[in-house]
N, CA and C of each residue as an Amber inpcrd file, in Angstrom:
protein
   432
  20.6950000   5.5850000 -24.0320000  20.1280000   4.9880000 -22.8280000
  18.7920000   4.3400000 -23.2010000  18.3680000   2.9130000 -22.6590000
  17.3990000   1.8790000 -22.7010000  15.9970000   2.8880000 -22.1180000
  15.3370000   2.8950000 -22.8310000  13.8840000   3.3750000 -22.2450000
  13.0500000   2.1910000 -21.4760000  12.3100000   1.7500000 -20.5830000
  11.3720000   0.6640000 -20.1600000  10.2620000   0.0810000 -21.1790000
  10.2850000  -0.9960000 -21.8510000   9.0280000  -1.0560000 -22.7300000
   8.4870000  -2.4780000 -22.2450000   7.3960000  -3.2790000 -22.8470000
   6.5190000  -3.9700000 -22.2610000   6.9340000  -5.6970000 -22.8400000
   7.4250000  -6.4180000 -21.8850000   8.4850000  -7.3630000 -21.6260000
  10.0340000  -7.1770000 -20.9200000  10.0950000  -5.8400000 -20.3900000
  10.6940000  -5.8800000 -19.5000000  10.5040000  -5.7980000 -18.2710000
  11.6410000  -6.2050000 -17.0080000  11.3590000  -6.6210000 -15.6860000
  11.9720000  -4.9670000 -15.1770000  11.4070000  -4.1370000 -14.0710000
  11.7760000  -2.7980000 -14.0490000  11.7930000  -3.1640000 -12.2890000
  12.7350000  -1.9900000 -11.6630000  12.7190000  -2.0720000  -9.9500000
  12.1800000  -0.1590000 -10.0570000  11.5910000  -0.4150000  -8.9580000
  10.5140000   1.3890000  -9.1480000  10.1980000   1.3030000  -7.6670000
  10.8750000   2.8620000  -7.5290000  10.3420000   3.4700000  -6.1820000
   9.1720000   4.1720000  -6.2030000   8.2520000   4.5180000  -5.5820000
   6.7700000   4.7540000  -5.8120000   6.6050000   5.5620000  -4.6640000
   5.8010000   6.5450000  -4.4830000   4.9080000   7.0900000  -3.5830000
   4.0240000   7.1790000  -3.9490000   2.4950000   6.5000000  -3.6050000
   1.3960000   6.8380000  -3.6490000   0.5080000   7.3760000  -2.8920000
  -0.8860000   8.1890000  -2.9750000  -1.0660000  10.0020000  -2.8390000
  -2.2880000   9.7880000  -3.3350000  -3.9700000   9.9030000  -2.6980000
  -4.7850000  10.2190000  -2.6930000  -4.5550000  12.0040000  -3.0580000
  -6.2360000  12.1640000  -3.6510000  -6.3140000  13.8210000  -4.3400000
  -5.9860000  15.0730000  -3.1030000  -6.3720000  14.5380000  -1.5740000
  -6.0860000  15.4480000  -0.6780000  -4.8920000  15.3810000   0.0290000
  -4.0850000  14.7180000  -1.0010000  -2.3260000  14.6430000  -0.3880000
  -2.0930000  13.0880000   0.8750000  -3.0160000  12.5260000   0.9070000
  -3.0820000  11.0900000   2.0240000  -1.9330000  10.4550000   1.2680000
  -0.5540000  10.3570000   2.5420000  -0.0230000   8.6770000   1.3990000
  -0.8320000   7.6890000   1.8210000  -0.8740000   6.6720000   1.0040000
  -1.1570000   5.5270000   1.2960000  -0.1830000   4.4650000   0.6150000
   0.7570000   4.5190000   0.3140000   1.8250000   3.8580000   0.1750000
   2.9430000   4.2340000  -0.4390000   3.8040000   3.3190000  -0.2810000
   5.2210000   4.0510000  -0.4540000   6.1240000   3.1560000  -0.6330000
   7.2800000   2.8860000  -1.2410000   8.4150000   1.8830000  -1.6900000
   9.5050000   2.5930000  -0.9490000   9.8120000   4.3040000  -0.6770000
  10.9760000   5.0720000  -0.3680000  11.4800000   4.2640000   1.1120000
  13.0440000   4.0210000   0.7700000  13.1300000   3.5790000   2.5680000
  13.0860000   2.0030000   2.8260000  12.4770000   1.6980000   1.7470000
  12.3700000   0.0610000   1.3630000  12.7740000  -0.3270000   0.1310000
  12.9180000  -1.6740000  -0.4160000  13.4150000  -2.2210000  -1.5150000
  12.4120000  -1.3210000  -2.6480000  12.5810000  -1.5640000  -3.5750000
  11.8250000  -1.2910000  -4.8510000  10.9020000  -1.9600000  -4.9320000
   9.7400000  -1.4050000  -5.4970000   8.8740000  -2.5900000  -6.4540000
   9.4540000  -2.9730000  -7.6930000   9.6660000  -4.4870000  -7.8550000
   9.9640000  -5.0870000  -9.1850000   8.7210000  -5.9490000  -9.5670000
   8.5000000  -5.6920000 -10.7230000   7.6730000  -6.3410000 -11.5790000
   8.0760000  -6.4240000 -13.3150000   7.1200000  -7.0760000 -13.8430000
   7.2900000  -7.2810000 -15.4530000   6.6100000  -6.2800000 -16.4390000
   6.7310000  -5.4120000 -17.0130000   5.7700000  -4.3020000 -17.5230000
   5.0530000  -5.6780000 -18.4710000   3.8950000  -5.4670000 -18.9150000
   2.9010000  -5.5900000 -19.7390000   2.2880000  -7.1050000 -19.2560000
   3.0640000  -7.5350000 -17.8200000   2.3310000  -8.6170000 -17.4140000
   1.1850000  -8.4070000 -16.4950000   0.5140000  -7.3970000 -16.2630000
  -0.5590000  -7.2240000 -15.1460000  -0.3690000  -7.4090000 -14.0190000
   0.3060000  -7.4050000 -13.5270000   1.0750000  -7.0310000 -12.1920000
   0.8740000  -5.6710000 -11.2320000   0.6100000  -4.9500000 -11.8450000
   0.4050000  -3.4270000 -11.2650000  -0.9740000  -3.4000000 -12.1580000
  -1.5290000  -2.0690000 -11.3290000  -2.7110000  -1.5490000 -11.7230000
  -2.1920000  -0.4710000 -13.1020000  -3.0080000  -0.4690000 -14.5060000
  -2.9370000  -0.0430000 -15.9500000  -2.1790000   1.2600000 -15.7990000
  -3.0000000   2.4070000 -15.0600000  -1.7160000   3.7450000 -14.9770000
  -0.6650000   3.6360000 -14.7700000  -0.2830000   2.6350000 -13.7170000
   0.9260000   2.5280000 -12.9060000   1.5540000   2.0610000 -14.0170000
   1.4490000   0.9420000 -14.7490000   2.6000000   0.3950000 -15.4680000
   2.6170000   1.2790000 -16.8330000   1.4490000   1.6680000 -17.1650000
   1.4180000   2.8300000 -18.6060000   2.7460000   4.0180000 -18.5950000
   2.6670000   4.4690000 -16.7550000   3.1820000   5.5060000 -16.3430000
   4.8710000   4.8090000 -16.7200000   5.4940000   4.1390000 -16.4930000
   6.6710000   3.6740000 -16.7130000   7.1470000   3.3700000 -17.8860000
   6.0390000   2.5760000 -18.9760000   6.7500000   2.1770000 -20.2180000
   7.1160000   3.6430000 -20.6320000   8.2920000   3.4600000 -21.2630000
   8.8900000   4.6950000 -21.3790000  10.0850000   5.7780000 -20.7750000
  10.3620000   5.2730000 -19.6710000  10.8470000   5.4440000 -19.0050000
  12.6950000   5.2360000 -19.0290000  13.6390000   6.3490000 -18.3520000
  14.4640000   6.1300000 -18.7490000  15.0960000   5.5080000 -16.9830000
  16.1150000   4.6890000 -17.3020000  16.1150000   4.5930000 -16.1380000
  16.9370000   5.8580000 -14.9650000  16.6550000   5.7300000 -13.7900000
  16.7440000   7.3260000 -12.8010000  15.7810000   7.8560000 -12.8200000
  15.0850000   7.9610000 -13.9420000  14.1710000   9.0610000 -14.7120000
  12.9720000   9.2740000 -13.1530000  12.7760000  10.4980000 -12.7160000
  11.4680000  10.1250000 -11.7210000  10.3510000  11.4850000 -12.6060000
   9.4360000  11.2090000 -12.0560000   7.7660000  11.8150000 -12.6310000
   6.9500000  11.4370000 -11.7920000   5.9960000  12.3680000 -11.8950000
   4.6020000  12.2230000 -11.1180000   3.3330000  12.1110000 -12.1890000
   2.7220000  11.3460000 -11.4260000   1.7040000  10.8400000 -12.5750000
  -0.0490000  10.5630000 -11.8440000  -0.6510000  10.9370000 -12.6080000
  -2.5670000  11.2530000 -11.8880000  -3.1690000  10.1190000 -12.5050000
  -3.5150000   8.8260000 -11.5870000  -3.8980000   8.1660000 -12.5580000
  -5.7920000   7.9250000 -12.2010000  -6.2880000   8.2310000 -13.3360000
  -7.8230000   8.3200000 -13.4190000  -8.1650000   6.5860000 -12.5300000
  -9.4160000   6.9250000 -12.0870000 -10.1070000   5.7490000 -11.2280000
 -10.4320000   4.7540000 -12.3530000 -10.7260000   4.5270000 -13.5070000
 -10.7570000   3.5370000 -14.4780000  -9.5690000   3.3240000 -14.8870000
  -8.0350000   3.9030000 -14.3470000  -7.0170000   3.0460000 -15.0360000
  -5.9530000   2.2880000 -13.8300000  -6.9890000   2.6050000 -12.4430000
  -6.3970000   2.5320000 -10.8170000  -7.6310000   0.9870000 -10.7770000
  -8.1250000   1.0100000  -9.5900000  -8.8770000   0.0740000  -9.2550000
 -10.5040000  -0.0810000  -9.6550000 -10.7410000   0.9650000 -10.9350000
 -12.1600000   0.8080000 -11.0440000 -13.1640000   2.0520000  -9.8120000
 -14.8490000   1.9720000 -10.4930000 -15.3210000   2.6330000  -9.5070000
 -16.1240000   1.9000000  -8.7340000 -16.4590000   2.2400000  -7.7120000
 -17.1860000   1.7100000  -6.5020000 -18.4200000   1.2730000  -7.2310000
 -18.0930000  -0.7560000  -7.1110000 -19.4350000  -1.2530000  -7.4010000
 -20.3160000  -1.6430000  -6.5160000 -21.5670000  -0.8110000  -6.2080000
 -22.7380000  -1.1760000  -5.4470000 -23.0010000  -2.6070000  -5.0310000
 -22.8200000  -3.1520000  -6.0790000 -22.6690000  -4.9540000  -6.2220000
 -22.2180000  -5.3560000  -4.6830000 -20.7660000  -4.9840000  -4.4000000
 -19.9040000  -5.9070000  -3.6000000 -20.4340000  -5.0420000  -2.3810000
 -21.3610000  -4.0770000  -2.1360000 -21.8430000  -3.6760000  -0.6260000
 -22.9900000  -4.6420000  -0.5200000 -22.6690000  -5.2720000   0.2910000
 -23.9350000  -6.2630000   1.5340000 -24.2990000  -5.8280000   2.7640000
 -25.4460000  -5.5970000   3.3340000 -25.5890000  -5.8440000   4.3970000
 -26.2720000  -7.1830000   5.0920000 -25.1110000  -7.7540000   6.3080000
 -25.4800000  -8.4990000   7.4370000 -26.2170000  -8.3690000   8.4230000
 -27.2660000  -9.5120000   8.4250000 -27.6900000  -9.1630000   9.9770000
 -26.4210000  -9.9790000  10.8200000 -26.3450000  -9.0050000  12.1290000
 -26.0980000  -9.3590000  13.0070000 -25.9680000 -10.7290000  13.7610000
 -27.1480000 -10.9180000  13.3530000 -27.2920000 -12.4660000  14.1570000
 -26.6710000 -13.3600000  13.6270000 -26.6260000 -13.0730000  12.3510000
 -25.1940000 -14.6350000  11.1930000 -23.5220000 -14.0040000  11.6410000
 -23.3890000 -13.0510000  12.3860000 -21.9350000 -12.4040000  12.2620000
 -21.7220000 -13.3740000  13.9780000 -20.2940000 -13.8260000  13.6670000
 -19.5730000 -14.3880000  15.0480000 -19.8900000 -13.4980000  16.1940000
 -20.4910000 -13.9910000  17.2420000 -20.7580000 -13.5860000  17.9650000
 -20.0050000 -12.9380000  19.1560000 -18.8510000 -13.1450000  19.1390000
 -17.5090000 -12.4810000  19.5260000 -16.9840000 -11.3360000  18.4950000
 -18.0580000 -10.6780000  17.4220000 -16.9190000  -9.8540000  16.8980000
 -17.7750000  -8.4310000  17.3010000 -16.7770000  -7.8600000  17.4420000
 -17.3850000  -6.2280000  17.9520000 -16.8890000  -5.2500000  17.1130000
 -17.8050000  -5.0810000  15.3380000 -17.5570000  -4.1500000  14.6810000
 -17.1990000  -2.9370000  14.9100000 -16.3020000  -2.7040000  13.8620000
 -15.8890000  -0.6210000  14.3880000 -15.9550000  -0.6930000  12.4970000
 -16.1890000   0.8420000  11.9670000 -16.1670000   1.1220000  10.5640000
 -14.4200000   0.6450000  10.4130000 -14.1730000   0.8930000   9.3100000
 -12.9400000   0.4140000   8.8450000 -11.9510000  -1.3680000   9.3540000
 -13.4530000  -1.9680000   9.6260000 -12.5880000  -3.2380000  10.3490000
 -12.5560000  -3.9240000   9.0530000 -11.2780000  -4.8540000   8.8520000
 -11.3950000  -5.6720000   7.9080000 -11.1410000  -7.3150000   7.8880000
 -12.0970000  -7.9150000   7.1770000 -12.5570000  -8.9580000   7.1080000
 -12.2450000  -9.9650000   6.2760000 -12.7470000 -11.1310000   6.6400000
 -12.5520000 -12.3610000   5.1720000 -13.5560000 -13.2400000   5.4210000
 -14.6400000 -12.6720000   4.2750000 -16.0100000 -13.4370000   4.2900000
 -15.3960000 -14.5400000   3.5670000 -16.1100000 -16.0100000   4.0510000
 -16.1370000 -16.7640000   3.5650000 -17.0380000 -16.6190000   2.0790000
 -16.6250000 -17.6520000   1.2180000 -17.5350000 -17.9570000  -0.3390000
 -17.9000000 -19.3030000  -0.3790000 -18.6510000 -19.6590000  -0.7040000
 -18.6320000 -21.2090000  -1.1740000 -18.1990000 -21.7710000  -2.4070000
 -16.7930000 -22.6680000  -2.4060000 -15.9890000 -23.3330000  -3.4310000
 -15.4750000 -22.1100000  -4.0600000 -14.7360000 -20.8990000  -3.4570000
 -14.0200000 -20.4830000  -3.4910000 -13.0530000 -19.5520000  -2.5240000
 -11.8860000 -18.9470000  -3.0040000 -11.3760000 -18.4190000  -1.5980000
 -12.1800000 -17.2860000  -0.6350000 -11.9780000 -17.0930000   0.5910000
 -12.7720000 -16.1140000   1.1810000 -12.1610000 -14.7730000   0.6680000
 -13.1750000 -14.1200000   0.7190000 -13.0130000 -12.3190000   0.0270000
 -12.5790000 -11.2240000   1.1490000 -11.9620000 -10.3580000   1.1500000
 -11.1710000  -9.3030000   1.8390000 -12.6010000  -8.3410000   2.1900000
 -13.0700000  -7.9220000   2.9690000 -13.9050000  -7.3430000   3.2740000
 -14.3670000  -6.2590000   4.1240000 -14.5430000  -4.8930000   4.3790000
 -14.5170000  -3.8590000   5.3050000 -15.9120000  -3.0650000   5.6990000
 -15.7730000  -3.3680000   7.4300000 -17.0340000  -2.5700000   7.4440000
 -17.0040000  -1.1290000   7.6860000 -18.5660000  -0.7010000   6.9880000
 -18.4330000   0.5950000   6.4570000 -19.6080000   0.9960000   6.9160000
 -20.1590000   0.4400000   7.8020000 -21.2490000   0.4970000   8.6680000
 -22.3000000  -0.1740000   9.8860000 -22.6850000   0.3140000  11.0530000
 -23.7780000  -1.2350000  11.1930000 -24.1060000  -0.3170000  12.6070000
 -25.0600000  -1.4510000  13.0780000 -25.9190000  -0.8530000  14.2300000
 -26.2800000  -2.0820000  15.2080000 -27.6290000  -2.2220000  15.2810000
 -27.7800000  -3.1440000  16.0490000 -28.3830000  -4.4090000  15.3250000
 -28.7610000  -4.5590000  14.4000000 -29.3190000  -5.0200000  13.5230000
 -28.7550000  -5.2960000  12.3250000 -27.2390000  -4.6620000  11.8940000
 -27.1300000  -5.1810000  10.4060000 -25.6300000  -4.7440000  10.6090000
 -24.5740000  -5.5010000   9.7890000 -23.4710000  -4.7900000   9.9460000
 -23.2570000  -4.7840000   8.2990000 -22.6700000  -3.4100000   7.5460000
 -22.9230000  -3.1750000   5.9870000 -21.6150000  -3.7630000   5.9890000
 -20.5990000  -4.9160000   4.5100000 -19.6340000  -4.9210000   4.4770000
 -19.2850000  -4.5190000   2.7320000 -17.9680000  -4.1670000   2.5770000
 -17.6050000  -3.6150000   0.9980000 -16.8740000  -4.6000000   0.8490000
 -17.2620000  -5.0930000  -0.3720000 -15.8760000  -5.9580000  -0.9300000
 -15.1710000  -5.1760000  -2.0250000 -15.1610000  -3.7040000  -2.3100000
 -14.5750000  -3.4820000  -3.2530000 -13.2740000  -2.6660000  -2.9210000
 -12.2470000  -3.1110000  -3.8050000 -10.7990000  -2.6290000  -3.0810000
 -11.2060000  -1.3590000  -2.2720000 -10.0980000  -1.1050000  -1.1950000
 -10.2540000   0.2990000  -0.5040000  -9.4190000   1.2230000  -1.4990000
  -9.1340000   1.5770000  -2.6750000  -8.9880000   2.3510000  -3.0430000
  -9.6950000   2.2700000  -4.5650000 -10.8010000   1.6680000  -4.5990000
 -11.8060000   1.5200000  -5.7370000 -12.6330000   3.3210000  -5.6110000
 -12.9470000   3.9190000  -6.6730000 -13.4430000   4.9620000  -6.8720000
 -12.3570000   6.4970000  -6.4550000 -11.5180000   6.0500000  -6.7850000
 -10.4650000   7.1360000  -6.1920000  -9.4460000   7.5260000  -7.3820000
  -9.2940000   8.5270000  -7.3100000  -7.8650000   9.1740000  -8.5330000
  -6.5800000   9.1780000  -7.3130000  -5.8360000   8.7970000  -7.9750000
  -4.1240000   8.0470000  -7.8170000  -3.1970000   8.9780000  -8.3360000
  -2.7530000   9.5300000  -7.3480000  -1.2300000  10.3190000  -7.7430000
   0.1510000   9.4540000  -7.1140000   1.1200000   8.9220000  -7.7470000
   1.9530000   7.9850000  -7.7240000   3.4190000   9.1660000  -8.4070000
   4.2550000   9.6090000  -7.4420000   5.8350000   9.7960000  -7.8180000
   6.2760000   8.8480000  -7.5970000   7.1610000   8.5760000  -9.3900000
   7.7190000   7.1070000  -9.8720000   9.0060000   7.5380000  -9.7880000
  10.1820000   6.6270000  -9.4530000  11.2680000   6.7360000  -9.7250000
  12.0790000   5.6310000 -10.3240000  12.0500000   5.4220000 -11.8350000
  12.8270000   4.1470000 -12.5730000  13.9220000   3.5010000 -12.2050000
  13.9390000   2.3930000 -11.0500000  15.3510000   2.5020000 -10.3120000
  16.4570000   1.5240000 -10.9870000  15.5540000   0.7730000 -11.7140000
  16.0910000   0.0260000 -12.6630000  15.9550000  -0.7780000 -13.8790000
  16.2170000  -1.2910000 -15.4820000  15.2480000  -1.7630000 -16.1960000
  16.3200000  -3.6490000 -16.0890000  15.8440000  -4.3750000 -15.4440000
  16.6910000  -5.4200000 -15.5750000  16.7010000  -6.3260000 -16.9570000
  15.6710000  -6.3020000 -17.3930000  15.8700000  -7.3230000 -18.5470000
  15.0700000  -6.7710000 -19.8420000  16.3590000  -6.8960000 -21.3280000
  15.4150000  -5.9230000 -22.3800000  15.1750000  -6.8130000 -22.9400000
């Protein structure tokens, strides 16, 4: 039997699982994720976790915050005043956004704070600074 190695196209059922058991996503119940192993497509654990893989094969796998989305860079927290934010918008924490950039695309953005005077926004993924538990299930290796 074909193991998964890096130039092949793989279909993978996934549950993903913050450290206090949170899913936050899931493939079960839906199509597979298909992607290309060693094309960057998935985040480094995730696809590390598969090369190798037989297909059926399922495992659970912990993947460290430097091989998931990185750790929380201070960088991408801003705070807004108020007075530049649309004046129709009525922040709540967890709202998410798309700041404009100049001469490039607008950025995904969440607030994570504010008052009367400033609203704080993160641009860094919502699962930046976090360890990743992901049960994989190899559902298929399509191309060796």
């Amino acid at each position: 039997m074909s193991v998964a190695k890096s130039g092949d196209t793989v279909k993978v059922h996934y549950t993903g699982k913050l450290a206090d058991g949170t899913e936050f996503d899931s493939s079960v119940g839906a199509e597979p994720l298909e992607f290309d192993l060693g094309a960057g497509q998935v985040i480094e654990g995730f696809e590390n976790a598969i090369i190798g893989m037989k297909e059926s094969e399922s495992k659970t796998v912990v993947i460290p915050v430097d091989q998931a989305y990185g750790p929380i860079n201070e960088d991408y927290v801003l705070k807004a005043p108020r007075d530049k934010m649309p004046p129709d918008l009525d922040p709540f924490v967890g709202l998410q956004l798309l700041m404009p950039v100049p001469n490039s695309e607008p950025v995904p953005v969440t607030v994570t704070e504010f008052n009367d005077e400033e609203v704080t926004l993160d641009a860094n993924h919502p699962l930046a600074g976090k360890e990743l538990t992901f049960e994989l299930e190899l559902v298929g290796i399509l191309s060796m």
